[in-house]
N, C-alpha and C positions, 0 to 999 in steps of 0.2 A: 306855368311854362312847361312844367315837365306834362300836365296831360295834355298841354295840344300838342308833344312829340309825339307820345305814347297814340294818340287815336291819330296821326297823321302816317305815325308807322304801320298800322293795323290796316288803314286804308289802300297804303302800299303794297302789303301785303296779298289785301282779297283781291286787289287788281290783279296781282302776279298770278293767282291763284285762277283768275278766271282768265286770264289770256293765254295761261296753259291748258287747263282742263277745261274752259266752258267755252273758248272762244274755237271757230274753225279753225282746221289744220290748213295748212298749204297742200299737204295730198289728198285731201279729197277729191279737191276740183281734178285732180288729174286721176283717179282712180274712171269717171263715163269717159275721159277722152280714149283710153285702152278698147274698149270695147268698138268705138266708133271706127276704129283704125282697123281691126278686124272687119268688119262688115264690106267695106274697102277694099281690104285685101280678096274676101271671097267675091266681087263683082267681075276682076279679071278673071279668075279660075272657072267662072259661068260659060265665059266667056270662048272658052277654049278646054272643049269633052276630054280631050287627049290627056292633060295636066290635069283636070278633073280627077280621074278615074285612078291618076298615079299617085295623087294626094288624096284620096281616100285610103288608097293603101296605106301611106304611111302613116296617116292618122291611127287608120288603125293598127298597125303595127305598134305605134308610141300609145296606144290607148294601152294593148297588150300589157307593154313594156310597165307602163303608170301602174296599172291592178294588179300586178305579179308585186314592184314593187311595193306597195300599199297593204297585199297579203302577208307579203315577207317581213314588214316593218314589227320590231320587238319592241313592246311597250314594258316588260316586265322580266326580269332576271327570275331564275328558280334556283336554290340551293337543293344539288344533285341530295347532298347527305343530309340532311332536315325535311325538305318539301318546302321548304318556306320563299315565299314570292314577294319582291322588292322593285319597285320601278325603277325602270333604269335611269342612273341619279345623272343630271347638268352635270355636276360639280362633285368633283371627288371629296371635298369635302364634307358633303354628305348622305355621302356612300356607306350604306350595312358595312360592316366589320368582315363581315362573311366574305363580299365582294372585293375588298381591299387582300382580304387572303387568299381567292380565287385569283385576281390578279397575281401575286406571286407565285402561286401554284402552276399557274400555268406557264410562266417566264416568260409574261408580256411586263411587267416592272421589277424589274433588282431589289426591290423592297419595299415595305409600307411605309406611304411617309408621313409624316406626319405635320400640322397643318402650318407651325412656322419654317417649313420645309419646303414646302410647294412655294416656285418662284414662274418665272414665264417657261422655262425649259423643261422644268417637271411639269408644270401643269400640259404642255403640248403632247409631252409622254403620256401623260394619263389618259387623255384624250383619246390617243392611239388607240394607246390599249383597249378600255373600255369599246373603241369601237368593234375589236377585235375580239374581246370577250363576248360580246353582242352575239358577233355570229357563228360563235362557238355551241352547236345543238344542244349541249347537255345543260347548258344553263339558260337554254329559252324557255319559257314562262308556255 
């Protein structure tokens, strides 16, 4: 009795296991409809040179915008007084020791906290911060 539980739960299981990871998402199918809606959208602007010519601008003005963006994006923290380079962490958690002390150094967090510390209201603080250490030159990678 116990092993027809035991292989009936197992079978439960690869089901679960494959309707999450082997079976299709629901977003796929709407990831071609995106595309189709664009194509659409540029038939009117064919359509009419005037609005042509003022949507290219701004294309490209938002392309500008995207690659400054995309250049300026910091993947990696530098410790000014070491040289040592650390990606910049999700999760304060775990974050270099270095960076937890930059943060107070600079007086983007009141202190280092520590990890039964961090609740929703610190963690949104660190957030900040770290976004703000970010763009702080001396610690860009």
């Amino acid at each position: 009795m116990a092993t027809i539980i035991i292989v009936l739960l197992a079978v439960v299981i690869i089901y679960l296991f494959y309707a999450i990871f082997g079976g299709k998402s629901e977003s796929e199918p709407a990831a071609p409809a995106q595309p189709k809606t664009s194509k659409t959208s540029a038939k009117p602007k064919a359509a009419k040179p005037k609005q042509q010519s003022k949507s290219k601008q701004a294309e490209a003005a938002s392309a500008k915008t995207s690659t400054e963006d995309k250049s300026e994006e910091v993947t990696a923290l530098s410790n000014p007084k070491t040289g040592e380079e650390a990606p910049v962490p999700n999760n304060y958690r775990f974050a270099k020791r270095w960076i937890k002390e930059a943060l107070v150094e600079e007086g983007l967090l009141p202190k280092i906290y520590k990890n039964n510390e961090l609740d929703d209201a610190a963690n949104e603080k660190v957030k900040g911060a770290l976004g703000k250490l970010v763009a702080i030159k001396k610690y860009q990678a």
